[in-house]
N, CA, C and O of each residue as an XYZ file, in Angstrom:
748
protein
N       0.849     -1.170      0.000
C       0.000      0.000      0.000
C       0.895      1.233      0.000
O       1.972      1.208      0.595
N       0.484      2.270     -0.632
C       1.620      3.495     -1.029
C       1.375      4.311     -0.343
O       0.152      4.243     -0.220
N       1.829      5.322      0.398
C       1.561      5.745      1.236
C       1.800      7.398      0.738
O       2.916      7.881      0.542
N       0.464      8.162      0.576
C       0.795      9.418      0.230
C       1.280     10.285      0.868
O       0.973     10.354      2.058
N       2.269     11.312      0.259
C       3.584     12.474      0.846
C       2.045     14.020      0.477
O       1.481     14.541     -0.486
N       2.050     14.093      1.863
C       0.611     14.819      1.795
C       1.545     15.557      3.419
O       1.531     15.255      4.613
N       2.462     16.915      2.351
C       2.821     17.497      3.939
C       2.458     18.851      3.965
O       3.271     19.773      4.030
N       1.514     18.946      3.926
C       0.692     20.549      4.011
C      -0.403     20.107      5.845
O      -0.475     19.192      6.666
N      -0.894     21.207      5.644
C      -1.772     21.159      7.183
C      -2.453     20.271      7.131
O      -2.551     19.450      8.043
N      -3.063     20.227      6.089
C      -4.355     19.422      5.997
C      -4.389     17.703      6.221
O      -5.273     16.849      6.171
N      -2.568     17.704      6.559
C      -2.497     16.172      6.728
C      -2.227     15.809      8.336
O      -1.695     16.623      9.090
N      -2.475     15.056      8.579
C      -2.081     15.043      9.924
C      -0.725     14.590     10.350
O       0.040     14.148      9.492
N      -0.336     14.667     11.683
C       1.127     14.640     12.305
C       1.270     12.807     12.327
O       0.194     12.263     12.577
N       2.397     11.897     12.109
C       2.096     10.635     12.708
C       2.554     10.918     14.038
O       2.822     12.030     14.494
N       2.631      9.590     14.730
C       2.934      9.721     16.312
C       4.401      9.940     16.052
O       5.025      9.282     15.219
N       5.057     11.120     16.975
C       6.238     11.093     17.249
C       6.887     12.206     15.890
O       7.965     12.797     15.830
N       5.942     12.178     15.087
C       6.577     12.921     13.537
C       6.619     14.549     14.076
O       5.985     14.915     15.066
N       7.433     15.414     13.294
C       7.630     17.427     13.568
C       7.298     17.692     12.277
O       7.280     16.772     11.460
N       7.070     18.651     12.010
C       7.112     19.433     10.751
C       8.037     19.645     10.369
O       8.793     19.630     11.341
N       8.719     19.918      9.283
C       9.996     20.324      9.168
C       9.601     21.901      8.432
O       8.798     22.114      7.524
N      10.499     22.915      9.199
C      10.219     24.060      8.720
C      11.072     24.414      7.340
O      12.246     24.066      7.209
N      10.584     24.902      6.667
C      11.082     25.030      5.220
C      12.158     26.076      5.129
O      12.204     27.121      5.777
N      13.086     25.613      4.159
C      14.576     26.184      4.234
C      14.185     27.594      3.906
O      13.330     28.032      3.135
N      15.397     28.426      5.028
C      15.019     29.754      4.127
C      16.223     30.382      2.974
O      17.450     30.454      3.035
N      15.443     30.693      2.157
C      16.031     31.261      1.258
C      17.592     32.422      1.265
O      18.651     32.551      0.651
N      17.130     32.807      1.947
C      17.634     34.205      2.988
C      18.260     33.807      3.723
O      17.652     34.024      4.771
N      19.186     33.299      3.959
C      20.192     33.291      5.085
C      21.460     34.244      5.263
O      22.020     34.824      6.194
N      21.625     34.099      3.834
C      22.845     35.419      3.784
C      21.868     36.706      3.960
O      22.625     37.617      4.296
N      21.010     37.030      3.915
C      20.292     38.103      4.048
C      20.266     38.430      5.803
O      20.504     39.462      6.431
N      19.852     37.004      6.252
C      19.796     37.129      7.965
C      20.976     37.521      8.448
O      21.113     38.569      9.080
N      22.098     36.551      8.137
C      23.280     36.929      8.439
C      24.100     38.261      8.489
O      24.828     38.603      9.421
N      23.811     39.111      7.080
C      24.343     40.351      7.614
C      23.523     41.286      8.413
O      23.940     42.432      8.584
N      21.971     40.765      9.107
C      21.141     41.502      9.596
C      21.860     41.649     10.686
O      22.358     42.712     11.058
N      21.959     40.389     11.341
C      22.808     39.771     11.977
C      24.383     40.324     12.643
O      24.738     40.417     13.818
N      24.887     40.534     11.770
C      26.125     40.973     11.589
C      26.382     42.844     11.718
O      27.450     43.369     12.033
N      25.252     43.488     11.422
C      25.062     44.633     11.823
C      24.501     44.989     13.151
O      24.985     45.840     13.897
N      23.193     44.105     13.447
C      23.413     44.646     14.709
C      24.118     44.312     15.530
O      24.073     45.040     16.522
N      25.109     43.115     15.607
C      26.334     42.794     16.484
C      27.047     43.988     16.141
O      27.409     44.293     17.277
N      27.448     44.762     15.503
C      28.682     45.513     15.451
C      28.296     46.770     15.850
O      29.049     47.644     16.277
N      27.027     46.848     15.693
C      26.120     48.269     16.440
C      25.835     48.391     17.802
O      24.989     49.095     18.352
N      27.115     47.171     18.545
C      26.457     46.937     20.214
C      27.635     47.763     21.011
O      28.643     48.137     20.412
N      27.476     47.958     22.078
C      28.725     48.708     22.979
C      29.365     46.803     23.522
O      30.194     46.947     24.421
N      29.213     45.705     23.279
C      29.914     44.669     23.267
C      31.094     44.578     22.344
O      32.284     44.396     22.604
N      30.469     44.750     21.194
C      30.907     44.542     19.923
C      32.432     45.666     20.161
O      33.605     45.421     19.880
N      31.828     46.894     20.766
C      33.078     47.688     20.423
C      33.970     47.653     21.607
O      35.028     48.278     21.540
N      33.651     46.952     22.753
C      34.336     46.535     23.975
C      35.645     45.756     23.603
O      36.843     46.033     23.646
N      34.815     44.526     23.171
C      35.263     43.260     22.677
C      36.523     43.804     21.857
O      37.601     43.921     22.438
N      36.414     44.069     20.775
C      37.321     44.679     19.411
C      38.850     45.820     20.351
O      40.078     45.890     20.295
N      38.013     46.315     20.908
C      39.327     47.075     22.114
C      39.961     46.112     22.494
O      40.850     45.545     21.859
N      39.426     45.747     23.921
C      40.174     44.246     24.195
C      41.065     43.567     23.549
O      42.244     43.399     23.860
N      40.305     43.040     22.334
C      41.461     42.402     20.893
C      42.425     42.572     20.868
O      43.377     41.840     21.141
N      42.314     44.606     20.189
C      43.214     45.215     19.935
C      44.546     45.385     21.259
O      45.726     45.042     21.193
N      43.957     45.896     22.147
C      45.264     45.835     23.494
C      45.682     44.565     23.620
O      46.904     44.461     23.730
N      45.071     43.571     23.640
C      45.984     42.545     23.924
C      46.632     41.731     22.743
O      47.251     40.683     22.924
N      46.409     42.372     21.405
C      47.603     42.169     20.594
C      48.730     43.253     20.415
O      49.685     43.259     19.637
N      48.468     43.864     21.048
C      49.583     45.411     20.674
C      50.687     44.860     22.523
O      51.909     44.827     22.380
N      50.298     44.619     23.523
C      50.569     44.415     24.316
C      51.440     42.642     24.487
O      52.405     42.299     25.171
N      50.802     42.080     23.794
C      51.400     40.438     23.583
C      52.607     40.645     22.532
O      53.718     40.121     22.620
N      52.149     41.540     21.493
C      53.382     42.497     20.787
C      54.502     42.654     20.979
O      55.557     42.110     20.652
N      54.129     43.625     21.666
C      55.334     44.549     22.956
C      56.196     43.659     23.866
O      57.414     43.485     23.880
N      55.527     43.311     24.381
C      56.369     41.860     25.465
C      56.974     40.673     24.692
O      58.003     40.082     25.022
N      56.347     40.449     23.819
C      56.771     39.232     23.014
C      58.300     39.884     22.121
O      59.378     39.311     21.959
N      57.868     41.251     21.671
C      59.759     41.656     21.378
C      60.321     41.737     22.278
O      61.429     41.204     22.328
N      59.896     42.311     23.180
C      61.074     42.557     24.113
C      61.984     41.375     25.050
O      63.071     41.524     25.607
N      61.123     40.202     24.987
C      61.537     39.132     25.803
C      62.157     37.696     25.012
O      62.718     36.669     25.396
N      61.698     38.276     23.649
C      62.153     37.181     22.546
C      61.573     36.005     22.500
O      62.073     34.912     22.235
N      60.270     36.340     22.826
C      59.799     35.004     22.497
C      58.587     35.427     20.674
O      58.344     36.369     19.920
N      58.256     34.065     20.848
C      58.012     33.826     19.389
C      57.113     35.745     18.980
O      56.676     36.335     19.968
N      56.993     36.320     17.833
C      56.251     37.161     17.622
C      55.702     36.822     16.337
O      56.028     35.918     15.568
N      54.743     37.770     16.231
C      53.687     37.564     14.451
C      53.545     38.913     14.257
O      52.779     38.909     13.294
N      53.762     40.094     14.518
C      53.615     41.918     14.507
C      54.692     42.547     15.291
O      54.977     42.539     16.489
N      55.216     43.109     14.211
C      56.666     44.223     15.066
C      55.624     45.651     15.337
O      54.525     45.991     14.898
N      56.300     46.060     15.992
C      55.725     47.307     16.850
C      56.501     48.506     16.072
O      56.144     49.662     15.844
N      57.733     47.784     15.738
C      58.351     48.680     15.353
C      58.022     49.173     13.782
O      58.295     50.265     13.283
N      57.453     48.200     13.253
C      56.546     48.354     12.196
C      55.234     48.841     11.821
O      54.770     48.825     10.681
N      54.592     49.339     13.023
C      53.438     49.845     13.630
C      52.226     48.689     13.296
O      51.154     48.732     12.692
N      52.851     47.825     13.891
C      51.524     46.943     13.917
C      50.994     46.223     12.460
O      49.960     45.569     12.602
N      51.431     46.246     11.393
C      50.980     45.794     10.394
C      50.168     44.631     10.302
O      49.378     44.645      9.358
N      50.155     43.663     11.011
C      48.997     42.517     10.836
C      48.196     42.844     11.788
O      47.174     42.171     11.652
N      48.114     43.616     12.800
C      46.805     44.151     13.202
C      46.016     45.205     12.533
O      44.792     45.249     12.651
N      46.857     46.265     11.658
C      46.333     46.781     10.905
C      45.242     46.450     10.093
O      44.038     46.709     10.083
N      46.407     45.485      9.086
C      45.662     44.435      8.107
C      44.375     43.742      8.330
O      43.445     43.661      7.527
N      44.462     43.105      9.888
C      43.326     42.574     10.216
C      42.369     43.546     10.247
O      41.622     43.397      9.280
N      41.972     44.733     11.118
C      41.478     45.697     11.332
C      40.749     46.280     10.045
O      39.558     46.579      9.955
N      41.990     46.397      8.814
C      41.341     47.189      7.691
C      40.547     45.764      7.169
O      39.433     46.038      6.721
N      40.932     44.035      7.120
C      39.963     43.297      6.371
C      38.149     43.155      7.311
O      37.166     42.564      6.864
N      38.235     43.815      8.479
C      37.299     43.894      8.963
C      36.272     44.550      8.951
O      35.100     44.228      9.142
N      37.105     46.204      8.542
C      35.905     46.571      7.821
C      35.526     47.197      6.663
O      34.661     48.040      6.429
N      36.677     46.389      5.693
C      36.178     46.210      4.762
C      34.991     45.055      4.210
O      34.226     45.326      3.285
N      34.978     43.868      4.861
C      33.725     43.344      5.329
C      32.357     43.931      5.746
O      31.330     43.897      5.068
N      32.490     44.399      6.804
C      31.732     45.184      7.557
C      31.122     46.308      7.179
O      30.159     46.758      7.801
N      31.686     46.941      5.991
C      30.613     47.847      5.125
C      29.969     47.362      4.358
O      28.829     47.827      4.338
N      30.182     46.508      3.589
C      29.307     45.991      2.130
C      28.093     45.181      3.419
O      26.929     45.571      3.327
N      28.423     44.056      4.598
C      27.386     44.041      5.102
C      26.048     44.680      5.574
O      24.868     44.369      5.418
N      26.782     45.839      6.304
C      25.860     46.805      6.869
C      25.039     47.621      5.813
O      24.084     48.308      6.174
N      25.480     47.522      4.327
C      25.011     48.338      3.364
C      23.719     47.115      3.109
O      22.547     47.493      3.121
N      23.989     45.962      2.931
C      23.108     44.758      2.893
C      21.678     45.068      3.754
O      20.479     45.300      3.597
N      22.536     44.925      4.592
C      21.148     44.614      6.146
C      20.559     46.157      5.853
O      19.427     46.042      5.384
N      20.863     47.233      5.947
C      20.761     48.617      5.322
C      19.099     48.342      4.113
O      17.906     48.545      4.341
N      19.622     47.964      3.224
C      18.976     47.481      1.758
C      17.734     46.825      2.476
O      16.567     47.217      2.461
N      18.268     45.750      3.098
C      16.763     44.855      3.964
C      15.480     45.553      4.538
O      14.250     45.510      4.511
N      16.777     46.368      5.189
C      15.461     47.071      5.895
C      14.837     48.311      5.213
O      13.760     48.769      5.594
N      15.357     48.697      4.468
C      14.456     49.603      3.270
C      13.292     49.296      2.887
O      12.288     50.009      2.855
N      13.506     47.534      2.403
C      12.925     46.811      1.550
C      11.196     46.785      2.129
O      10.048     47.049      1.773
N      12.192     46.138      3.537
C      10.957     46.207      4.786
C      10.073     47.631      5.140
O       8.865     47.629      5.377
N      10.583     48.343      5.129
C       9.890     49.783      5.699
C       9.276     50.334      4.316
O       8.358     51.151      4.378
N       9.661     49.995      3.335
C       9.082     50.265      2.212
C       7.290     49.833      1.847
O       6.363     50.550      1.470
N       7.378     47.961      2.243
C       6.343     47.530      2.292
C       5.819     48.053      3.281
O       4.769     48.487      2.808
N       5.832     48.360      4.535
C       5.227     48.491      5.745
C       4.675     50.297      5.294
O       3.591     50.867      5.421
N       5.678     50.633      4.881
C       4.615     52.041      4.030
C       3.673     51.992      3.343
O       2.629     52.573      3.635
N       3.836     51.260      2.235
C       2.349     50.712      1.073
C       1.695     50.165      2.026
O       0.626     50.105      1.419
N       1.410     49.612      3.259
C       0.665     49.097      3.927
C       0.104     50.172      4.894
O      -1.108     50.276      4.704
N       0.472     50.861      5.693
C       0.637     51.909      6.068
C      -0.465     52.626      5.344
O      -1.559     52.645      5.909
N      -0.358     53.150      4.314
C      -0.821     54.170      3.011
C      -2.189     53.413      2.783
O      -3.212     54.059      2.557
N      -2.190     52.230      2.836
C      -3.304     51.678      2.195
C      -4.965     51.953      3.512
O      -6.125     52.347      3.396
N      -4.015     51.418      4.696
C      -5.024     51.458      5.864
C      -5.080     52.763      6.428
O      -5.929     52.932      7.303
N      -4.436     53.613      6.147
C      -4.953     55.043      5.933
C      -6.074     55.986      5.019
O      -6.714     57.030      5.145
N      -5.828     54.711      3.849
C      -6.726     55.351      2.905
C      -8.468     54.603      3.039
O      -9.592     55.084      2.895
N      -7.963     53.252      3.375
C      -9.482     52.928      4.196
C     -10.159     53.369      5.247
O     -11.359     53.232      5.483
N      -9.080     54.073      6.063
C      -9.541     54.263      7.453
C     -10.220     55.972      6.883
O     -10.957     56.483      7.726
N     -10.127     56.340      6.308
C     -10.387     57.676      6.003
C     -11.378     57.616      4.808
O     -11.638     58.739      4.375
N     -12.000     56.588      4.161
C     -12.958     56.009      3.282
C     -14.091     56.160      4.390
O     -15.004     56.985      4.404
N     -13.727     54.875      5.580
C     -14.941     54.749      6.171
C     -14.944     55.405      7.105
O     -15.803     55.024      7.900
N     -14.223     56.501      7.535
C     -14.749     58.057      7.969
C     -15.514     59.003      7.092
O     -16.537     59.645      7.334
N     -14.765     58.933      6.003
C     -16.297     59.934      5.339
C     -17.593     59.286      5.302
O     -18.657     59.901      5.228
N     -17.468     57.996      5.358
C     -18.701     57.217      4.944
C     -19.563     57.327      6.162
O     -20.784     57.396      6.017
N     -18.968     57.352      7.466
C     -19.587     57.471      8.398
C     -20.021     59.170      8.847
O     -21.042     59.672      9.318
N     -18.564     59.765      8.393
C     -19.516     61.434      8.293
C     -21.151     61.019      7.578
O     -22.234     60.947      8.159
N     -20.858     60.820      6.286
C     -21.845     61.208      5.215
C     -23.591     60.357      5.931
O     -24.754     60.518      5.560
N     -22.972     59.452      7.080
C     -23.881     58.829      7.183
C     -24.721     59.517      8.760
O     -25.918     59.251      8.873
N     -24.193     60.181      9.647
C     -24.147     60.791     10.217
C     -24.758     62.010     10.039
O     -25.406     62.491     10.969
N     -24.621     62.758      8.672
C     -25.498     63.782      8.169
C     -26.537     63.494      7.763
O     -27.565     64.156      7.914
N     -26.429     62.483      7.197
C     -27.861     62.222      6.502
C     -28.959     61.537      7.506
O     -30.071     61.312      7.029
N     -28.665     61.141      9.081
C     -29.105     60.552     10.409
C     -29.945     62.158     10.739
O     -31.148     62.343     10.923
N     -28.664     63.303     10.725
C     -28.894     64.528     11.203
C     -30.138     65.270     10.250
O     -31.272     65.614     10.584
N     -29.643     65.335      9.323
C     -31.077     65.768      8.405
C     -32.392     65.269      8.585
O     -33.422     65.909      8.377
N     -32.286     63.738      9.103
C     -33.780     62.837      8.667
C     -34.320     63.549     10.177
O     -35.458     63.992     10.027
N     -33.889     63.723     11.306
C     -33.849     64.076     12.492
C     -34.837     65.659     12.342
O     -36.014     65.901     12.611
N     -33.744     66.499     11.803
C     -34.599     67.262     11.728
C     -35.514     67.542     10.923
O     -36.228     68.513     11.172
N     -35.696     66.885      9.932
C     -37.160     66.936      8.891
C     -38.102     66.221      9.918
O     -39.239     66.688      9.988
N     -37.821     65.231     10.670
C     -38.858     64.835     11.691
C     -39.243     65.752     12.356
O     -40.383     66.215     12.396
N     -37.934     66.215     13.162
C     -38.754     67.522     14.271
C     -39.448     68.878     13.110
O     -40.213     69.800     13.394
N     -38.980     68.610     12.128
C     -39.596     70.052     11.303
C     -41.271     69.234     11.346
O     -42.410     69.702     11.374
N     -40.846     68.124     11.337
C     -42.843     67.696     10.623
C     -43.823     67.679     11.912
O     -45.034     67.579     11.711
N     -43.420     67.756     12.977
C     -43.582     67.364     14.481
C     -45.185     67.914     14.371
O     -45.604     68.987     13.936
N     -45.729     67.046     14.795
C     -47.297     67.454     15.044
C     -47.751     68.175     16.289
O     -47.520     67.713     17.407
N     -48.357     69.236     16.108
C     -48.355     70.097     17.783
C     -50.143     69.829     18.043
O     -51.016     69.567     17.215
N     -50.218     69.996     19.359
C     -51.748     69.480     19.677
C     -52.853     70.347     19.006
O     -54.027     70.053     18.779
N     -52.233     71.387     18.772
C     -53.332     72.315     18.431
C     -53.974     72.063     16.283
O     -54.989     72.044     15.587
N     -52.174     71.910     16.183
C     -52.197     71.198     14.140
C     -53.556     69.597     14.369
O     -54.548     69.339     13.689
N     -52.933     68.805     15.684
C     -53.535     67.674     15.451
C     -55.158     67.753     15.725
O     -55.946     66.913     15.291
N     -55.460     68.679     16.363
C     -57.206     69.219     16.652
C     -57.762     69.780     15.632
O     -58.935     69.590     15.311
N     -56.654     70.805     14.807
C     -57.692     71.481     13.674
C     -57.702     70.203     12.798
O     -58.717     70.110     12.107
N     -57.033     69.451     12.701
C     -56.717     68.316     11.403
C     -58.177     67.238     11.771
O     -58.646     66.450     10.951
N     -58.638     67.418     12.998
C     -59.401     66.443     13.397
C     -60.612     67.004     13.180
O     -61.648     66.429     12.845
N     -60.480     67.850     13.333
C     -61.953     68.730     13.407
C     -62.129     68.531     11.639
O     -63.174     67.984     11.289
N     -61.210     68.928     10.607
C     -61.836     69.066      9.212
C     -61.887     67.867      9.346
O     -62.964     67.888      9.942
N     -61.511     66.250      9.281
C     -61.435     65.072      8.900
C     -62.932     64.809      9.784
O     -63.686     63.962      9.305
N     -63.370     65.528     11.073
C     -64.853     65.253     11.197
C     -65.657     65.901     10.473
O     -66.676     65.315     10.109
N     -65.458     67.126     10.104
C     -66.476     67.778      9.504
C     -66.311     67.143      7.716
O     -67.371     67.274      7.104
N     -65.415     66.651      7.066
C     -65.952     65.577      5.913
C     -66.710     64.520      6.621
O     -67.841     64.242      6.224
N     -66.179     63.894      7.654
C     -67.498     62.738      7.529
C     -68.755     63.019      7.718
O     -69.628     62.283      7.258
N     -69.098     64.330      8.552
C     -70.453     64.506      8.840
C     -70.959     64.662      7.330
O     -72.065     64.239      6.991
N     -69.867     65.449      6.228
C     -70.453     65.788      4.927
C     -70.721     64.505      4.382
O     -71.549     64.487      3.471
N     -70.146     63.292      4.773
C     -70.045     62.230      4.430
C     -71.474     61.451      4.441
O     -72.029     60.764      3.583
N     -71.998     61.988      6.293
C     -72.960     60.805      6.298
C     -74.578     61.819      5.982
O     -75.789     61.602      6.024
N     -73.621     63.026      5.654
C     -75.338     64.149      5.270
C     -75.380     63.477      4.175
O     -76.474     62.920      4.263
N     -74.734     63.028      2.812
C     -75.170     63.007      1.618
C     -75.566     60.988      1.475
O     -76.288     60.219      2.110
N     -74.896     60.887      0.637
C     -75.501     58.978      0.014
C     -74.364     58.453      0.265
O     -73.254     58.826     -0.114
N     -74.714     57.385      1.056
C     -73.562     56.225      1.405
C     -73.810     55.026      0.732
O     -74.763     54.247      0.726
N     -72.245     55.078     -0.088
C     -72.195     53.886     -0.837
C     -71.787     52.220     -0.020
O     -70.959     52.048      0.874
N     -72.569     51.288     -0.603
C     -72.016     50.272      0.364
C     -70.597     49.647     -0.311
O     -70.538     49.132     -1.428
N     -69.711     49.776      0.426
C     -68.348     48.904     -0.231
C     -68.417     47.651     -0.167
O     -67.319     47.233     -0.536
N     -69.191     46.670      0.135
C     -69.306     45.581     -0.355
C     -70.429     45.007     -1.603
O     -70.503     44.010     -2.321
N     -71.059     45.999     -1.435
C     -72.286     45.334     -2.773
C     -72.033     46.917     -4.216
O     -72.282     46.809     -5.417
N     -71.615     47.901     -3.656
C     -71.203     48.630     -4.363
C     -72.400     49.651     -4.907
O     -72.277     50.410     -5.868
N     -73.712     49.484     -3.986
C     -75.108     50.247     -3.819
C     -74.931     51.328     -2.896
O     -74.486     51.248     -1.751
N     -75.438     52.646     -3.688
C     -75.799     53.856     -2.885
C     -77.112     53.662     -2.393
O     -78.104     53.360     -3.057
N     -77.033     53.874     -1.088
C     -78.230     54.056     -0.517
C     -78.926     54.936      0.266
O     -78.788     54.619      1.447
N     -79.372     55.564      0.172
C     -79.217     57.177      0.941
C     -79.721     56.809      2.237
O     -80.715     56.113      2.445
N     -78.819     57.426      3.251
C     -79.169     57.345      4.563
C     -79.807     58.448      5.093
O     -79.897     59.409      4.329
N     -80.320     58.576      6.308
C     -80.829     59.185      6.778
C     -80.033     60.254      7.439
O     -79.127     60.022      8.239
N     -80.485     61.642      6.997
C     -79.881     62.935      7.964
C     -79.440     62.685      9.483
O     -80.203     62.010     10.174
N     -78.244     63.190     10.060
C     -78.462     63.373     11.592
C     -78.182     64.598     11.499
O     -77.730     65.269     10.571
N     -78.600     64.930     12.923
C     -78.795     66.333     13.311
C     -77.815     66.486     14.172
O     -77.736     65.463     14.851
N     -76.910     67.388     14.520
C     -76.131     67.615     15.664
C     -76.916     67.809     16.655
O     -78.091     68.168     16.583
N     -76.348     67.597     17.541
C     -77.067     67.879     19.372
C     -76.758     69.734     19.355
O     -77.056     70.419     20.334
C-alpha cells in the first residue's frame, strides 16, 4: 500500500513525527542583519578594544623578551592593521546589505501603512456622510412634528368631511349600492 507524501496542514502529524520548517532562502540576508546589529552593540566595540590591546601588548612583550612574535611594533603593527582594515572592509558591504533589507521592509510596511490610511479615512467619510444624513432625517422629523393644536384642527376638518359624508348617500363597499341614509342632526 503506497503511502501518500501529503505534507501541508491538511495532513495530519504521525505519532512522534515534527514538521519540518522550510529552508530559508535568505540566510545570507539574515546573516548580515545579523552581523550589523552585532557591530552596532557597545559589546561589539568593547570586545574589538580588548582584541586590539591585547595584541599590541602580547606584541610589545613578546619583542622585548624574545619570544616567538607575528607583529613588530616597530613596524606599527601591520597585521593588526591588516586585520582591522579586512574587517571593515567586510563590515561595510554588510551593513550596506542589512541597510537594503530594511528599506525593503519599511518600504512595504509604508504601502501598507498608506493603504489602511486610505481605508480608514474612506470609512470616515462614509460614516460622516452617514451621520449627516441621520442629522437631516432628524430634523425633517422635528420640522414635521405634530403640535396638539395642528392635530385638533386636522381632526376637526377630517370630522367635519365625515359629517359631509354621512349628510349626503352612502355607498355600500361591499355590494357597491348607494343608498341614501338618513340625515343626523347635531345635538
Amino acid at each position: 500500500m503506497a503511502k501518500s507524501d501529503r505534507s501541508g496542514l491538511d495532513a495530519p502529524l504521525g505519532r512522534g513525527a515534527t514538521r519540518q520548517r522550510p529552508e530559508s532562502r535568505d540566510r545570507f540576508g539574515r546573516f548580515t542583519e545579523w552581523v550589523a546589529r552585532a557591530m552596532g552593540t557597545p559589546a561589539f566595540l568593547l570586545m574589538l578594544t580588548l582584541f586590539c590591546l591585547v595584541w599590541m601588548v602580547y606584541t610589545v612583550v613578546a619583542e622585548q623578551n624574545g619570544w616567538w612574535r607575528f607583529d613588530s611594533a616597530a613596524l606599527g603593527f601591520t597585521a593588526l592593521t591588516l586585520i582591522l582594515s579586512l574587517q571593515a572592509s567586510y563590515a561595510a558591504p554588510l551593513i550596506l546589505l542589512a541597510q537594503n533589507r530594511q528599506d525593503d521592509r519599511d518600504r512595504v510596511q509604508i504601502e501598507q501603512d498608506r493603504q489602511r490610511s486610505e481605508r480608514n479615512l474612506a470609512d470616515t467619510e462614509y460614516l460622516a456622510r452617514e451621520i449627516v444624513a441621520l442629522r437631516m432625517a432628524l430634523e425633517e422629523r422635528n420640522a414635521q412634528a405634530v403640535t396638539r393644536d395642528v392635530l385638533r384642527q386636522e381632526l376637526r376638518a377630517l370630522l367635519a368631511d365625515l359629517d359631509d359624508d354621512q349628510d349626503g348617500d352612502a355607498t355600500d363597499t361591499r355590494t357597491g349600492h348607494v343608498s341614501p341614509r338618513p340625515r343626523r342632526t347635531r345635538p
